[in-house]
C-alpha positions in Angstrom: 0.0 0.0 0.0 1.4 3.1 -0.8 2.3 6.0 2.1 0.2 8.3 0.8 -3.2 5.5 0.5 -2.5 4.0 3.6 -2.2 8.1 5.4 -5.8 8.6 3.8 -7.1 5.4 5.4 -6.0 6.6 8.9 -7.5 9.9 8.4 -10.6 8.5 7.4 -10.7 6.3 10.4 -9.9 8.6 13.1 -12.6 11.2 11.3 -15.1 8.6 11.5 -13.8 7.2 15.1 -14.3 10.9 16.3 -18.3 11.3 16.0 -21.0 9.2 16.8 -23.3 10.7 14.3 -23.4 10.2 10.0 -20.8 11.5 7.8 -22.0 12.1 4.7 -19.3 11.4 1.7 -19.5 15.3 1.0 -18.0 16.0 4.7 -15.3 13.3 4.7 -14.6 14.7 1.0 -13.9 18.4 2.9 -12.5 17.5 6.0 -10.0 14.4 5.3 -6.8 15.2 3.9 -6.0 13.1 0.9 -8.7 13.0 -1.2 -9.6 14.9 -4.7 -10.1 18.6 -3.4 -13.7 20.1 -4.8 -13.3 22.1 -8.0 -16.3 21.9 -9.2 -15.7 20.0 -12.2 -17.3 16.3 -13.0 -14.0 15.0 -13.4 -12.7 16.4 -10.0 -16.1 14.5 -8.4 -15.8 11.1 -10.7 -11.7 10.9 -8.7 -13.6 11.4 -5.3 -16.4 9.2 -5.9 -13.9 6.3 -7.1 -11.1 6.6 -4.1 -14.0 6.7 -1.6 -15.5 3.7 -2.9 -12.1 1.5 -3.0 -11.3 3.4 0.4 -14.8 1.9 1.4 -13.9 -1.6 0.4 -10.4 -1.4 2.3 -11.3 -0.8 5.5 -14.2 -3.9 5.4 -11.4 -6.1 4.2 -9.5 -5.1 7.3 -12.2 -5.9 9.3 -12.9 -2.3 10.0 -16.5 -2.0 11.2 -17.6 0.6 8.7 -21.3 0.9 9.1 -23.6 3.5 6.9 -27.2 5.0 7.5 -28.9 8.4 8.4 -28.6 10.3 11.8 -32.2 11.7 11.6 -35.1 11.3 9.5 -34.3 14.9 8.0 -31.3 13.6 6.1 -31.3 13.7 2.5 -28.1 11.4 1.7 -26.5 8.1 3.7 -23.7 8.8 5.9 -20.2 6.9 7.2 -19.2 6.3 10.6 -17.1 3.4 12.5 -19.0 1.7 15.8 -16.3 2.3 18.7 -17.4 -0.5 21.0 -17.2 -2.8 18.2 -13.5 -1.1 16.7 -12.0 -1.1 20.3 -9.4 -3.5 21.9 -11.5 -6.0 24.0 -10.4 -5.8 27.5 -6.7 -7.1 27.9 -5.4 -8.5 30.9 -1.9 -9.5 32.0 -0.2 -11.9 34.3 3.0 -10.7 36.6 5.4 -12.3 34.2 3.7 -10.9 31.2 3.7 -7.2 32.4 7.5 -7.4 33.7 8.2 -8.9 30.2 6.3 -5.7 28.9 8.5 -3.5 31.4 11.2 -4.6 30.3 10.7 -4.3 26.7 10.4 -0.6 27.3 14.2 -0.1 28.4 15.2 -1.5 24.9 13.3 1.8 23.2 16.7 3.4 22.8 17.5 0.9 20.3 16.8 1.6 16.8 16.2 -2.0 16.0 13.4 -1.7 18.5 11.7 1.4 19.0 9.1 1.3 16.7 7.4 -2.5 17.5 8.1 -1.5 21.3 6.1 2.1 21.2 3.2 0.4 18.9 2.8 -2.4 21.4 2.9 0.6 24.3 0.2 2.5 22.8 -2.6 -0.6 22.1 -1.4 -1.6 25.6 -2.1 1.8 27.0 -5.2 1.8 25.0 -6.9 -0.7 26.9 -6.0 0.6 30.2 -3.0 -2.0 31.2 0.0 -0.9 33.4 3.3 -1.7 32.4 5.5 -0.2 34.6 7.5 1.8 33.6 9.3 2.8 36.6 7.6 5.6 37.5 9.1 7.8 35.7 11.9 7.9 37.9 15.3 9.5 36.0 17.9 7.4 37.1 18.4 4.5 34.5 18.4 1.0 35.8 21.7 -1.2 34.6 19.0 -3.2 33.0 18.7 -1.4 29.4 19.5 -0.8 26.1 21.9 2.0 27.4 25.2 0.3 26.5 26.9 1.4 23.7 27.6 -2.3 22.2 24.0 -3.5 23.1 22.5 -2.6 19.0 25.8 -4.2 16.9 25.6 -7.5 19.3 21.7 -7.5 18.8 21.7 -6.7 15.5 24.1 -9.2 14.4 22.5 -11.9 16.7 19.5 -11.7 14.9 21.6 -11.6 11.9 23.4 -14.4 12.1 26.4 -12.5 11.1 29.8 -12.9 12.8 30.9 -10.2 15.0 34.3 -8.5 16.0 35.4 -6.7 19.0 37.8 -5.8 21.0 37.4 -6.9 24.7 39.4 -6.2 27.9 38.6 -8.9 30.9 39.4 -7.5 34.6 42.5 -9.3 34.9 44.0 -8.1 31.5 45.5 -4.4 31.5 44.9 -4.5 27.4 41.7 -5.4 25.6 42.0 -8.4 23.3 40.5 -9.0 19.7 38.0 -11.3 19.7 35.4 -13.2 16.8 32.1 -14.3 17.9 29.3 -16.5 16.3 26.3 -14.1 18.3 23.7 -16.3 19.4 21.5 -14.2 21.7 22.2 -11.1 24.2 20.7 -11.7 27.3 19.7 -10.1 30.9 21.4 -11.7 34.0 21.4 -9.9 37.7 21.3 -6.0 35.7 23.6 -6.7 33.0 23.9 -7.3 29.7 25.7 -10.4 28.0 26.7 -11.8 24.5 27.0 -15.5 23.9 28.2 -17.3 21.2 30.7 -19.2 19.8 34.4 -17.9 20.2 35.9 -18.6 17.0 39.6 -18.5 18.3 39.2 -20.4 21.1 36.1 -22.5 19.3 34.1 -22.6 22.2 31.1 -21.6 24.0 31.4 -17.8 25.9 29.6 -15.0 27.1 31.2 -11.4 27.2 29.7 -8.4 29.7 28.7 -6.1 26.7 29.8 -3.5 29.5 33.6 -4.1 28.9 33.6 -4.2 25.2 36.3 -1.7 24.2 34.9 0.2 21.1 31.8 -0.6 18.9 31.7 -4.1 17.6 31.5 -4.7 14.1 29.4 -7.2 12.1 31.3 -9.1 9.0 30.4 -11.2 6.5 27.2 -12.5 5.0 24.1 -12.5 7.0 22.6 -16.2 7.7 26.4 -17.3 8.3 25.2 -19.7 11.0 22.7 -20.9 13.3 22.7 -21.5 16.6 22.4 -24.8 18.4 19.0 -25.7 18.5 19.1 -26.7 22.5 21.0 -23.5 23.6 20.3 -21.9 26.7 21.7 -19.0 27.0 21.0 -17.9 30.8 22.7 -21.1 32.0 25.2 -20.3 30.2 26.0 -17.1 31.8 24.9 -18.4 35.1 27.9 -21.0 34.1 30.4 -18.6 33.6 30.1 -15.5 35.3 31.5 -15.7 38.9 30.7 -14.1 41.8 29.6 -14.2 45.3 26.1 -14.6 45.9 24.0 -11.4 48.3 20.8 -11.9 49.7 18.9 -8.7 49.3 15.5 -8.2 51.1 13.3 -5.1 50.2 9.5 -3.9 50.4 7.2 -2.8 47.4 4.1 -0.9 47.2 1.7 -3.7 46.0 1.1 -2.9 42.2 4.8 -1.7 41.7 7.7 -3.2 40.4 6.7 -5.7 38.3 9.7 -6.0 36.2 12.2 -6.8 39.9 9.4 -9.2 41.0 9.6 -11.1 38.5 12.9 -12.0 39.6 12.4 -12.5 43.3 11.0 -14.6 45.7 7.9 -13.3 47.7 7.9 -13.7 51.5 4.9 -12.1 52.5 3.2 -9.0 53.2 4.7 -6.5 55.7 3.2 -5.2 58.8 2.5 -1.6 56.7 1.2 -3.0 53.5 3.8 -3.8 51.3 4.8 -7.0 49.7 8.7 -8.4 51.1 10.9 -9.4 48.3 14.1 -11.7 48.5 16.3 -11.0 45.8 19.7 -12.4 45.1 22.6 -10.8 42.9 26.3 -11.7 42.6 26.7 -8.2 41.3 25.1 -6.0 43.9 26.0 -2.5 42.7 24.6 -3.1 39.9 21.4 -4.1 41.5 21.6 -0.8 43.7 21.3 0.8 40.3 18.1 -1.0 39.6 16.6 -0.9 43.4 17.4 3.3 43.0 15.5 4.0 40.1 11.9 2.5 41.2 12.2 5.5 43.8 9.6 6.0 46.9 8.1 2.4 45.5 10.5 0.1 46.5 12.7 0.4 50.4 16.2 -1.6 51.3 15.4 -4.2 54.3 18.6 -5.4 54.4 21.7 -5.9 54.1 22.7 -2.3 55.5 25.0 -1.7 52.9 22.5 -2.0 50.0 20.0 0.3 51.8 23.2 2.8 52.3 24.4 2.4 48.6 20.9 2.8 47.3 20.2 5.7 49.3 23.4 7.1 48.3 22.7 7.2 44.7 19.2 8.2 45.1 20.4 11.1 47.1 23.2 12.2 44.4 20.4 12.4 42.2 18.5 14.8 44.2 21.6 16.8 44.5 21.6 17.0 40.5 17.7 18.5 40.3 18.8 21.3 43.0 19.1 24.9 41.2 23.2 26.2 42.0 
């Protein structure tokens, strides 16, 4: 469908959406852009009449409830309009896990490779009244988003199936190191991000912390290079190799909060004020202060002391940054 048809055809909808009354073909013709202006010429009429009538058709084919007839007995013509109960979204409603997986999908929107499937599903979503949680709105950036600057290449190529280079520095090496990657999947674990695939110089199974690659990485060869193995799991494979001692974090949430961390923690019950007790475990627990900060008043640090102290710490260096000098 062309850009300029398929324009016309949302036009026409949200005109016809917007009333509950008639249109006649005379008022869409005047008031929807896109359509053969009036002249007053038969040929200028005979365009009209022929664009309305295959617009007509389009939007039944879609399923668009188009429905025609008079809004009073006065009316000379037939008149357009679309029923909204019967247009509408039904009701929509979504389990825990489903509206974390929809949280999360919102911290990818700084990804090209995802905005625009990620903001359509947020609007229809939105449209039918379901809360995704989007942190509140909170500025402070969890660790668990799009937000590092190898995350799009290492996607990109993953779902490519292209090869990827980069150069990558490991905490006990003072230089980074050149490495080649088959990409099968990037992947969430404890707040960070992680690439795993198939080292090519060392022809095995890794996963690299996207966070210490040095540089962008860069995609060669032909896309559909390889595939990955059909039984590959990639969160036991980070769970594999990345290290670590293990915390045991308890906090409190507001009930209808915080979807996204529940879905990683284990409920213990309701608190004497209200809130919902959480056990969550990380072996990278500044990085889960990061996360814990940025869901604000919502979410409070039980214990250990040192994760309420570092989360209140950042949460006050971000109050500091809002105050005027």
């Amino acid at each position: 469908m062309a850009a300029k048809r398929a324009e016309r055809l949302v036009n026409l909808v949200i005109a016809l959406l917007s009333t509950r009354q008639y249109v006649t073909a005379a008022r869409i013709r005047a008031t929807v852009p896109g359509y053969e202006p009036d002249d007053g010429t038969d040929r200028a009429d005979e365009a009209f009449k022929r664009m309305f009538e295959r617009d007509k058709a389009e939007l039944r084919e879609m399923g668009v409830p188009l429905e025609t007839g008079r809004t009073s007995a006065f009316d000379t013509e037939d008149g357009y309009r679309i029923a909204r109960a019967d247009y509408e979204l039904p009701e929509i409603t979504l389990t825990g896990e489903e509206a974390a997986a929809v949280g999360l999908a919102l911290r990818l929107w700084e990804s090209a490779q995802l905005a625009g499937a990620a903001h359509s599903a947020l609007v229809k979503l939105k449209a039918a009244g379901v809360d995704v949680d989007a942190s509140r709105g909170i500025p402070l950036q969890p660790r668990l988003d799009a937000g590092e600057p190898a995350f799009e290449p290492a996607y990109a190529a993953a779902r490519d199936r292209r090869v990827l280079e980069f150069d990558y520095r490991r905490p006990d090496e003072e230089e980074p190191r050149r490495r080649h990657v088959q990409p099968w999947g990037v992947i969430a674990w404890h707040g960070r991000w992680y690439l795993g695939g198939l080292d090519l110089d060392r022809q095995q199974p890794r996963v690299f912390r996207l966070s210490r690659v040095v540089g962008t990485p860069k995609a060669t060869g032909p896309a559909g290079a390889f595939e990955p193995p059909p039984d590959v799991d990639l969160g036991a494979m980070v769970a594999g190799q990345v290290g670590g001692e293990e915390h045991v974090v308890v906090v409190r949430a507001r009930p209808g909060t915080a979807n996204g961390l529940r879905r990683q923690a284990t409920p213990l019950g309701p608190s004497d004020d209200g809130d919902d007790r959480l056990e969550l475990r990380t072996t990278e627990p500044w990085g889960l202060a990061d996360r814990l900060a940025s869901f604000g008043p919502d979410v409070l640090v039980e214990a250990p002391a040192e994760m309420r102290d570092a989360v209140i710490g950042r949460l006050t260096r971000l109050a500091a940054m809002g105050e005027p000098s």
